[in-house]
C-alpha positions as CSV (number, residue, x, y, z in Angstrom):
1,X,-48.9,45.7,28.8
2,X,-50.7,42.5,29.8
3,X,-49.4,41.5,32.8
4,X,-50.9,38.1,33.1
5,X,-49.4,37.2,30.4
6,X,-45.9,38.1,31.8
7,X,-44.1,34.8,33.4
8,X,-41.0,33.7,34.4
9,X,-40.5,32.1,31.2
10,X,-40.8,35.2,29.3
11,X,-38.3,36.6,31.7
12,X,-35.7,33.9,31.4
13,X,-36.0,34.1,27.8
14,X,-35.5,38.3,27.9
15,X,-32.3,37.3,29.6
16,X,-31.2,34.8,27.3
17,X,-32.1,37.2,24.2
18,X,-29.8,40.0,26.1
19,X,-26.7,37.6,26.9
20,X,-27.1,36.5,23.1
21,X,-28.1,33.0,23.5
22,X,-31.0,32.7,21.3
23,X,-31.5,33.6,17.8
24,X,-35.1,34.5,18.3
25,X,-36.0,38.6,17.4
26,X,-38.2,40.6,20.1
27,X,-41.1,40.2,18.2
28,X,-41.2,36.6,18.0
29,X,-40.3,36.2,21.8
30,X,-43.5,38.9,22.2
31,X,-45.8,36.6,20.0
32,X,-45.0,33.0,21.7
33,X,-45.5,34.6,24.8
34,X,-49.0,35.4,24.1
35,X,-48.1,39.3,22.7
36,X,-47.8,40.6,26.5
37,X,-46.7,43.7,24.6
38,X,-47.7,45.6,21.6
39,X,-44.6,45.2,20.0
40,X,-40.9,44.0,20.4
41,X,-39.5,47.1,21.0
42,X,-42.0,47.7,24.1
43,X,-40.9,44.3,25.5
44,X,-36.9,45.3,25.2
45,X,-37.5,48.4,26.8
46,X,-39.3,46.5,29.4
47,X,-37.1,44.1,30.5
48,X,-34.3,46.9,30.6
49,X,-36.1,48.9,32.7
50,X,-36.6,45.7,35.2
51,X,-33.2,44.9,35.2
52,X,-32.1,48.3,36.2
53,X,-34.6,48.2,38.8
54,X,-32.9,45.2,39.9
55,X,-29.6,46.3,39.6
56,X,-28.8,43.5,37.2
57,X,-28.4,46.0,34.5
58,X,-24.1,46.4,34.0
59,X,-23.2,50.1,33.7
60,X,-22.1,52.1,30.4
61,X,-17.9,51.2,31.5
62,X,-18.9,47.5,31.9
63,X,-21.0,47.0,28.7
64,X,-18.3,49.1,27.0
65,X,-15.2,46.5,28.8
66,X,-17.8,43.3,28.2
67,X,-17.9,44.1,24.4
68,X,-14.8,45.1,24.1
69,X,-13.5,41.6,25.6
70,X,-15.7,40.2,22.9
71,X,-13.8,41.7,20.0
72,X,-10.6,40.9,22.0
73,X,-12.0,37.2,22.0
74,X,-12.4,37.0,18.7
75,X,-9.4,38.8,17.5
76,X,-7.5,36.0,18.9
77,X,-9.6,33.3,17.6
78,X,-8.7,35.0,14.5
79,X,-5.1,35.1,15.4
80,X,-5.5,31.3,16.2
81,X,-6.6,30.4,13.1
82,X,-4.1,32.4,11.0
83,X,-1.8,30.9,13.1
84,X,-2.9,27.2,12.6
85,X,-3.0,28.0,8.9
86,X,0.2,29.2,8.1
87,X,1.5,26.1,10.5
88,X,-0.4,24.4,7.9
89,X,0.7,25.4,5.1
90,X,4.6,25.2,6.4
91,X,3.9,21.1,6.5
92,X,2.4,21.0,3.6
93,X,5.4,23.3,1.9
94,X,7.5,21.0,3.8
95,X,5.8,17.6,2.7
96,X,6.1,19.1,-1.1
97,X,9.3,19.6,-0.8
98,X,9.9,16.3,0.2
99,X,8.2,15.0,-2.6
100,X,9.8,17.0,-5.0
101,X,12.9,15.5,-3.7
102,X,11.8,12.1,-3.9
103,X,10.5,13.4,-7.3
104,X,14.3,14.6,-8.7
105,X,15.7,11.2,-7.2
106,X,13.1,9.3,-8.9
107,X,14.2,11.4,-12.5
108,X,17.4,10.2,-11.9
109,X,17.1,6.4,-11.1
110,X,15.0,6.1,-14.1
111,X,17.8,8.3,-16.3
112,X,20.0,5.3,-15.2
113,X,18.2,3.4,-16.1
114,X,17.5,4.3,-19.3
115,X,21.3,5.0,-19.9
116,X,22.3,1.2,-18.6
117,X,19.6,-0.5,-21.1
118,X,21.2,1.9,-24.3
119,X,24.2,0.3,-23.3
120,X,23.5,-3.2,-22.2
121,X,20.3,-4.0,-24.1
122,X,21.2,-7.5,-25.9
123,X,18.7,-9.9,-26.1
124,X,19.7,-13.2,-26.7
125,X,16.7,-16.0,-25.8
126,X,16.9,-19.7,-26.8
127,X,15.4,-20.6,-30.3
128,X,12.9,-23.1,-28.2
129,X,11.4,-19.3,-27.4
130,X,10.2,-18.4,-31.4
131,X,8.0,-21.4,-31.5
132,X,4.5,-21.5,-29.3
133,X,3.8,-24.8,-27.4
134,X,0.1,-26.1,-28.6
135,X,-0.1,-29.4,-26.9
136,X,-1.9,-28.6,-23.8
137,X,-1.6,-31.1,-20.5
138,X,-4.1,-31.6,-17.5
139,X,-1.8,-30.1,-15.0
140,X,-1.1,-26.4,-14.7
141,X,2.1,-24.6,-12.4
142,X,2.5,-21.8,-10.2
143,X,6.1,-20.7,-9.5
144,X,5.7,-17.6,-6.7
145,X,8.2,-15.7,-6.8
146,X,8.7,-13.0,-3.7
147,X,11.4,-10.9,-1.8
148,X,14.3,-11.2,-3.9
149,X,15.9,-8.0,-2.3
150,X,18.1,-8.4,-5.3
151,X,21.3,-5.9,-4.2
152,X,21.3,-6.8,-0.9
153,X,24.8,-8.0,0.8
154,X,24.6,-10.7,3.2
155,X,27.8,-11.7,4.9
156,X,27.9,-14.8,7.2
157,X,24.8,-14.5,9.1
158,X,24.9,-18.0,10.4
159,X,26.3,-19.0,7.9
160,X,24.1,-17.5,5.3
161,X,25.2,-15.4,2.4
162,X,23.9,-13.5,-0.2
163,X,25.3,-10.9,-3.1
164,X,24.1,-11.1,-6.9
165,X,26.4,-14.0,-7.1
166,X,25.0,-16.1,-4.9
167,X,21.5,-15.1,-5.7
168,X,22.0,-16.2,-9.9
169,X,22.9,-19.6,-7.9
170,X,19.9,-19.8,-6.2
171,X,17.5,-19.3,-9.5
172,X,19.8,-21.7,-11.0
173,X,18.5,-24.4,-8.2
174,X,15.2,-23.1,-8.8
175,X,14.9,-23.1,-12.3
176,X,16.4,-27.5,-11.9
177,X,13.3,-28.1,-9.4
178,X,10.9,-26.6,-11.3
179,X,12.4,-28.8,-14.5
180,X,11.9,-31.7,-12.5
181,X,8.2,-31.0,-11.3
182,X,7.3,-30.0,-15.6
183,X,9.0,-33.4,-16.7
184,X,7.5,-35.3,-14.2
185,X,3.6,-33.9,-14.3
186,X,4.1,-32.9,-18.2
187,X,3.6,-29.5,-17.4
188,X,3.1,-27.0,-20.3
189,X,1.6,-23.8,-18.6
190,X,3.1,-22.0,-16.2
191,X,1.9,-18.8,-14.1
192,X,5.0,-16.9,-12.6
193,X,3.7,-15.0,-10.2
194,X,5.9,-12.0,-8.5
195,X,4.5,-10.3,-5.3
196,X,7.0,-7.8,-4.8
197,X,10.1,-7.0,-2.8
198,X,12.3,-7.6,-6.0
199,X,14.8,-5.0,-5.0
200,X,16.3,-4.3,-1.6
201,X,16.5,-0.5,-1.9
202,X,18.7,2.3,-0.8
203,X,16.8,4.9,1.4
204,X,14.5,3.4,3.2
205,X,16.7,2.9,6.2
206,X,19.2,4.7,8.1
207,X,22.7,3.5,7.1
208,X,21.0,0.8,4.6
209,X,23.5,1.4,2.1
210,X,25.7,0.0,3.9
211,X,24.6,-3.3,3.0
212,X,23.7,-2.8,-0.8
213,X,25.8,-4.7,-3.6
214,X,24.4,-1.9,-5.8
215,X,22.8,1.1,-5.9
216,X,19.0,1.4,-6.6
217,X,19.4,2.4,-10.3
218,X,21.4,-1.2,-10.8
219,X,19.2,-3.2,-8.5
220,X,16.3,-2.7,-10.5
221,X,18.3,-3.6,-13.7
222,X,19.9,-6.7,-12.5
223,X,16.3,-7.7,-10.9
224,X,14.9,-7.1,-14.7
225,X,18.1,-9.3,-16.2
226,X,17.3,-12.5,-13.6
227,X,13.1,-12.7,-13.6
228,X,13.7,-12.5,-17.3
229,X,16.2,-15.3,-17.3
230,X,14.1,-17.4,-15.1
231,X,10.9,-16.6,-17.2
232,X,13.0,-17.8,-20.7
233,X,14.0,-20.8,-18.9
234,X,10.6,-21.8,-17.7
235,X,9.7,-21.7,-21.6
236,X,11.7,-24.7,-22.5
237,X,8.5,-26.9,-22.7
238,X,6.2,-24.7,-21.5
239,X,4.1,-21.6,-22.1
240,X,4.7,-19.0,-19.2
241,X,2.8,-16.1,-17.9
242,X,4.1,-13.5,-15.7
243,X,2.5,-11.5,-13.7
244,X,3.2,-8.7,-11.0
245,X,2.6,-6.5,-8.3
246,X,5.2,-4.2,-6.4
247,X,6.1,-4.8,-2.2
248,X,7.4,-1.8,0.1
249,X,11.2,-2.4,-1.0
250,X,9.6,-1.8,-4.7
251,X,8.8,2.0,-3.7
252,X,11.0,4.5,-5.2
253,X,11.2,6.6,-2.1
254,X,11.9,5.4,0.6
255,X,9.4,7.3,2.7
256,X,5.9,5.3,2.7
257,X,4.1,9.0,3.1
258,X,6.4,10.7,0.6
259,X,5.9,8.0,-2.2
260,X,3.8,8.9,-5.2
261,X,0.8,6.6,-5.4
262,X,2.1,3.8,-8.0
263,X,5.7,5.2,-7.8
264,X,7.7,1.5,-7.8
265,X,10.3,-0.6,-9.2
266,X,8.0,-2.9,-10.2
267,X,6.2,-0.9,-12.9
268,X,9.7,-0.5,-14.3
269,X,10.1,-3.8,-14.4
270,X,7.3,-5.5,-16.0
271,X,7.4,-2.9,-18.9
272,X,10.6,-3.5,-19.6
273,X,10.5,-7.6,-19.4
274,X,7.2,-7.0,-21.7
275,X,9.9,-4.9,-23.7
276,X,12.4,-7.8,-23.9
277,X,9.6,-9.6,-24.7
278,X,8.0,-8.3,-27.8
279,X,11.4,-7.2,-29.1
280,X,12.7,-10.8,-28.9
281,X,9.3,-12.5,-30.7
282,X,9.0,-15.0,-27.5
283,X,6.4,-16.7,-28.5
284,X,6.1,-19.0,-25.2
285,X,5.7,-15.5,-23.1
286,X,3.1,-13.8,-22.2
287,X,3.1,-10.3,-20.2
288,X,0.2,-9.4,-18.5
289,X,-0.5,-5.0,-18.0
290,X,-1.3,-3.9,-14.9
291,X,-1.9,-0.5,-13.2
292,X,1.2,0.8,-11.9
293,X,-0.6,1.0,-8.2
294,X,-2.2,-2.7,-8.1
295,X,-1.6,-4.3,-5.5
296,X,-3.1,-7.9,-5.7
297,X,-3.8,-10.2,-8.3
298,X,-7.0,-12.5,-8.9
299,X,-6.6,-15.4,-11.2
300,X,-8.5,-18.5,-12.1
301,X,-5.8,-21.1,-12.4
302,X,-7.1,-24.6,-13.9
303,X,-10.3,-24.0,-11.8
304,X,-8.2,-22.9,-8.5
305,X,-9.6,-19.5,-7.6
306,X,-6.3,-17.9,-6.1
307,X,-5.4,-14.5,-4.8
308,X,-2.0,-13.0,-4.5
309,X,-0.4,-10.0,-2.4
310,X,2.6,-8.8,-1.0
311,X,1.4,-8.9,2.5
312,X,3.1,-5.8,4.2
313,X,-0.5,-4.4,5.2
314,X,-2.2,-7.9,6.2
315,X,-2.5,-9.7,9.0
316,X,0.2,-11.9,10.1
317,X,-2.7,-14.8,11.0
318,X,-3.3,-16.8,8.0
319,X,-7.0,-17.4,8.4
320,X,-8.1,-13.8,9.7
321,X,-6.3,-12.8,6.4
322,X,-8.1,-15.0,4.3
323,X,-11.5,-14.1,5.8
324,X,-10.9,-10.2,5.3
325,X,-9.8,-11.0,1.7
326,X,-13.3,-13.3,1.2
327,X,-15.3,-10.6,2.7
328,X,-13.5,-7.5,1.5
329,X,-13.9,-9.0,-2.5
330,X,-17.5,-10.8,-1.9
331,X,-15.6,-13.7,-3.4
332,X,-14.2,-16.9,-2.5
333,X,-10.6,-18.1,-2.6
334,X,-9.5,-21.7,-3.0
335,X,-5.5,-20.3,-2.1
336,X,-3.9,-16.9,-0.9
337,X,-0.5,-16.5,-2.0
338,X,1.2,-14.1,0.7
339,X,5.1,-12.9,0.3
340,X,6.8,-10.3,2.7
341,X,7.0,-12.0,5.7
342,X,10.7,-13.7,4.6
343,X,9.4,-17.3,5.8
344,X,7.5,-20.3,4.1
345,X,4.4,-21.5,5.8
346,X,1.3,-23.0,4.9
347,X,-1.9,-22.9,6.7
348,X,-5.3,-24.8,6.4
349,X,-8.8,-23.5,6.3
350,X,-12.8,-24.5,5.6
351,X,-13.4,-26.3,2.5
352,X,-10.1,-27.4,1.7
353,X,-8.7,-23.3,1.7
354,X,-4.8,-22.5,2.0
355,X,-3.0,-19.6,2.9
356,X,0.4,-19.6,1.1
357,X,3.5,-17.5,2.8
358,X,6.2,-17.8,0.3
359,X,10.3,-17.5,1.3
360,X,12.4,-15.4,-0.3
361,X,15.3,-15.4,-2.2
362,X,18.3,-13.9,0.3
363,X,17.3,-15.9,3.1
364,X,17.8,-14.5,6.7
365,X,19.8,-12.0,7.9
366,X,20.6,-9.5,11.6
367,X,17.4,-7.4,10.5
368,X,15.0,-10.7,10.3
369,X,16.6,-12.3,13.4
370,X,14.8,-9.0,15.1
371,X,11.5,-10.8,14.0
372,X,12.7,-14.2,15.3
373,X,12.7,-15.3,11.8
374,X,15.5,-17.3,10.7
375,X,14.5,-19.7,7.5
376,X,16.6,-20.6,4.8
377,X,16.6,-19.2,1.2
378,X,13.0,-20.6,-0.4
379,X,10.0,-20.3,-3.4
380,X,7.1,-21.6,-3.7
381,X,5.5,-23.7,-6.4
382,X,2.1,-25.0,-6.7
383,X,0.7,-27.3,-9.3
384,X,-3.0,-27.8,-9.9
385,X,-4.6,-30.5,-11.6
386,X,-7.8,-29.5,-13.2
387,X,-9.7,-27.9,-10.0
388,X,-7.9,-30.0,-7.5
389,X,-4.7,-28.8,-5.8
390,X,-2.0,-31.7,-6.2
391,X,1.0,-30.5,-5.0
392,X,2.0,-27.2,-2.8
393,X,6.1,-27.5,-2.1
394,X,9.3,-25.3,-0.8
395,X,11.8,-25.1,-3.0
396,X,14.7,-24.6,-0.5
397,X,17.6,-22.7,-2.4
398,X,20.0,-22.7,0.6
399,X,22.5,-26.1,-0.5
């Protein structure tokens, strides 16, 4: 033993190597301590026999009880973990279960479904529909349509109503407007644009039933039955596109964690209007596929570069929402079309931007009051003119 070579540092690290606080072996504390000892084992033995000298050294009961404690330790970190596992795995047996649920209910709207088009499937279209426009005009329209809530019952709020009566009213008025607009700029394209919220639902609130014309199943088919009458009646001197994306009343359960990704009404819809379509020969109709979880669309529009949403998980400032689109994309947007929010407004940007909030169909009711939101019954329609935007206007649908 070299004892010049034995320091305090050596010591401290003995004691660390002891209480188990450093990973290093005997030997390699030995040789970075300048090998004050032959060998590992000769420095072990030494600082033992130190320790014991100073009555630092716990006796053969309290090593045995310290160790002991150890196992005891981990035992119940084991425990702990089992335990947090099988909580675990009770969530996520409970979460599948609610799925599955969701799942079976899911089945059976669609089976509805299915049985209400075997029985009800007649398409009749206008013979306008079999022959394609070819003149083509400078001007270019965009009819947004958004927040139908087609099946929701509104009884005098204010004086506002709304069933699937009064809403087949309302498309009536819009359909006229839009007439009016197409005669008076020549109009022979036409983008209808849907940003979700066609259907009111069933489940996704307490007691919402209770307010529901219809049950989901027939919600979605009367939804289906009124975009495709609008769309046929755009096509009297016009070609029409229609395009869509689902909102949070779209979902088909009405849990937002439950839902399967790209589980909504609004796939159902849009294949089954591309259905009517092709089995009809429209030839003034076009459908456009999408993925059944998209949830914006991008479109060039007679050189207006526009983006549309639903809105439900956007910011409710116009110009914040249009800078996280711009930066979120790496793109520019001449208009963002924004639905959900029940109310029409229009704000202005840089460059000659808008942000678009578009009404919707039902107007307000006790639920939007909440929100201090009380607008009549609107849509939206936009013409363009060749990279200029000439007209942005409210339809109001409330007379």
């Amino acid at each position: 033993m070299d004892n010049s070579k034995i320091t305090k540092e050596l010591y401290d690290l003995c004691i660390q190597k002891r209480e188990g606080k450093t990973k290093l072996s005997w030997d390699q504390i030995n040789f970075l301590n300048g090998k004050p000892f032959s060998n590992g084992e000769n420095l072990r033995s030494w600082i033992k026999k130190k320790l014991k000298k100073e009555g630092k050294l716990p006796n053969k009961e309290k090593y045995i009880n310290t160790e002991a404690q150890k196992k005891l330790d981990d035992v119940k970190k084991i425990i702990g973990e089992q335990t947090v596992l099988k909580h675990q795995i009770r969530q996520e047996k409970s979460q599948l279960t609610k799925i599955q649920k969701n799942f079976v209910k899911s089945i059976s709207i669609a089976e509805e479904i299915e049985e209400y088009l075997k029985e009800n499937c007649i398409i009749n279209i206008p013979e306008y529909c079999y022959t394609p426009i070819e003149i083509k005009s400078n001007y270019e329209m965009v009819v947004h349509i958004s927040d139908w809530h087609i099946g929701l019952v509104i009884n005098n709020c204010e004086g506002n109503y709304y069933n699937w009566e009064i809403a087949n009213k309302r498309i009536d008025m819009l359909i006229n407007e839009c007439y009016k607009y197409i005669n008076l700029y020549n109009i022979k394209k036409i983008y209808v644009i849907n940003t979700g919220d066609m259907i009111e639902h069933t489940y996704m609130r307490e007691q919402q039933s209770q307010f529901c014309e219809f049950p989901q199943s027939e919600q979605i088919n009367r939804a289906i039955e009124l975009i495709y009458r609008l769309l046929c009646a755009l096509c009297k001197d016009s070609n029409v596109e229609y395009d869509s994306i689902f909102g949070n009343h779209d979902r088909m359960s009405g849990d937002k964690t439950a839902n399967l990704d790209g589980d909504n009404a609004e796939v159902i819809i849009r294949r089954q209007i591309k259905n009517y379509c092709e089995l009809s020969k429209n030839k003034r109709l076009t459908v456009i596929d999408r993925k059944p979880n998209d949830n914006e669309i991008i479109k060039n529009i007679n050189n207006i570069d526009c983006k549309f949403i639903h809105g439900e998980d956007s910011t409710v400032d116009g110009k914040k929402a249009m800078k996280n689109e711009i930066s979120m994309d790496n793109r520019f947007y001449n208009i963002l079309f924004k639905g959900h929010l029940h109310n029409f407004n229009i704000e202005s940007e840089n460059h000659g931007r808008y942000i678009i909030y578009s009404g919707c169909l039902s107007g307000y009711n006790s639920y939007s009051k909440k929100f201090k939101c009380t607008t009549v019954a609107s849509q939206t329609i936009c013409i363009f003119d060749k990279g200029k935007i000439e007209l942005i206007k409210d339809i109001q649908l409330n007379k």
